[in-house]
C-alpha positions in Angstrom: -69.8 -7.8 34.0 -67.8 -6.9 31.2 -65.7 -3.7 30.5 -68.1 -1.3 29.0 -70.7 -1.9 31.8 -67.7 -1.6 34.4 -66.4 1.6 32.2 -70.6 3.0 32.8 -70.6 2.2 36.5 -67.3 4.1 37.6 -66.7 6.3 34.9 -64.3 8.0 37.5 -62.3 5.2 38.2 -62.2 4.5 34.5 -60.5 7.4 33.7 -58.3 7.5 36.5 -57.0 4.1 35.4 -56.5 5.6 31.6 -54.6 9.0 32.5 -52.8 6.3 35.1 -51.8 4.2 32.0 -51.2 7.4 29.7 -49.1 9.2 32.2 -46.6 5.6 32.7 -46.7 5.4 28.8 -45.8 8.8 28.5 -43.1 8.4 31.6 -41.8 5.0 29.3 -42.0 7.0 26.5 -40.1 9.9 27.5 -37.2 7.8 29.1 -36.7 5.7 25.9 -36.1 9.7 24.0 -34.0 11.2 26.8 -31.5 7.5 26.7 -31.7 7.9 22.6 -30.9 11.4 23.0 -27.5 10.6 25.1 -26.4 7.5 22.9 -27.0 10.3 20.0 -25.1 12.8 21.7 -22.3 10.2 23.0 -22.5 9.2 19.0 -21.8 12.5 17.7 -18.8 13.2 20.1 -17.0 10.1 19.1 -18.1 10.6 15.6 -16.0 14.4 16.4 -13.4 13.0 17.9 -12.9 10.6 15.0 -12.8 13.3 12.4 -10.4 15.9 14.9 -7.9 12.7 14.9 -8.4 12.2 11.2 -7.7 16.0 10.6 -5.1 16.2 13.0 -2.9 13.1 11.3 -4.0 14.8 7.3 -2.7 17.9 8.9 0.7 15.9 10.5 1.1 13.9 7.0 0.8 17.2 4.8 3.4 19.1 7.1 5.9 15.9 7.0 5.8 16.0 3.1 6.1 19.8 3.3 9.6 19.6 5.2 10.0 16.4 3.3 9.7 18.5 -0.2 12.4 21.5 1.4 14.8 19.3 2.2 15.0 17.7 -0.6 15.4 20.5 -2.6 18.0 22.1 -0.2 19.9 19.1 -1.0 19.3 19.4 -4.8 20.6 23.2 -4.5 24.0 22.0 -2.2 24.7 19.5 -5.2 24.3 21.9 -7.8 26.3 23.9 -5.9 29.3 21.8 -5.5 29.1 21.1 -9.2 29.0 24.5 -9.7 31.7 25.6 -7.8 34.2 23.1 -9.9 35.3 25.3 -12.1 36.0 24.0 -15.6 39.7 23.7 -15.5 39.2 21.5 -13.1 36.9 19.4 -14.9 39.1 19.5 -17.8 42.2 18.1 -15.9 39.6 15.4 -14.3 38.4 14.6 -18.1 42.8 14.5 -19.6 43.6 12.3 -16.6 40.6 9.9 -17.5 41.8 9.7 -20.9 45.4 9.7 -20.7 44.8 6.8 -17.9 45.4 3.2 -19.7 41.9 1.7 -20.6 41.2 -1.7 -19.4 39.6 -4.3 -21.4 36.4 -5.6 -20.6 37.1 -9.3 -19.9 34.0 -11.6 -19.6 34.5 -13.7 -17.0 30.7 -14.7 -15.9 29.4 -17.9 -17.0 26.3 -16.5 -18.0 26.5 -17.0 -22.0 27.6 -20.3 -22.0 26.2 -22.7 -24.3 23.8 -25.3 -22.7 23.4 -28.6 -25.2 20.7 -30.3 -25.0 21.3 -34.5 -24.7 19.3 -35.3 -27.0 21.4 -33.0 -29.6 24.5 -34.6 -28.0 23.5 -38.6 -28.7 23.1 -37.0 -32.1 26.2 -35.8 -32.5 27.6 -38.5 -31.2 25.8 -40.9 -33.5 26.7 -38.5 -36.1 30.6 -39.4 -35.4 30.4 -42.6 -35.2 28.3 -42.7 -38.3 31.1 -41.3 -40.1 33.9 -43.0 -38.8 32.1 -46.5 -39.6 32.0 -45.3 -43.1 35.4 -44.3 -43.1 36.8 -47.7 -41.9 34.6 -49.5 -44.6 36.3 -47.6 -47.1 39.6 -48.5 -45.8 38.6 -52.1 -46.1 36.8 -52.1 -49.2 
């Protein structure tokens, strides 16, 4: 007997067997969506977690260079401030004793000009001398 003669002879069974199969399909089927669904919704929190923690540190890092920005421009005022508060006599009497002190001379003292020969320029030089004392000697004997 095969399926379709089986399918004529208990049509009842048949489609018992069918809503039985389309109900655990639909069961399978509905279970696969509502374990997508979580992982999705689990995604989605981390994903706003991520970008809370991302704003939160942008937010951090703009604030620091905020107070970073005021301070440094408090200290820019308290220098211009103490230069300001010289007053020019005193800056002038600052400037007399400068000049009036005795200037020293700049002495070089580092090594860092010195001349470097090269040998082969030296066994030049060197032949160079000895060149010119042999022809001094022959003159002296000749």
């Amino acid at each position: 007997m095969d399926l379709t003669d089986h399918q004529k002879k208990f049509p009842d069974e048949v489609c018992k067997q069918s809503n039985d199969n389309l109900l655990l399909t639909l069961q399978s089927l509905t279970i696969r969506w509502v374990q997508w669904s979580d992982a999705r919704i689990v995604s989605m929190q981390r994903r706003k977690k991520r970008e809370e923690f991302q704003r939160q540190k942008d937010e951090e890092i703009a604030r620091l260079h905020q107070e970073a920005i005021a301070e440094s421009a408090m200290h820019a005022m308290n220098l211009e401030a103490d230069i300001n508060s010289n007053s020019a006599s005193e800056l002038h009497s600052l400037s007399k004793e400068f000049k009036d002190r005795p200037q020293e001379k700049d002495t070089k003292i580092d090594n860092e000009n010195e001349l470097v020969w090269n040998p082969c320029v030296l066994l030049y030089m060197n032949w160079n001398k000895r060149c010119e004392q042999l022809t001094h000697w022959v003159s002296l004997c000749c």
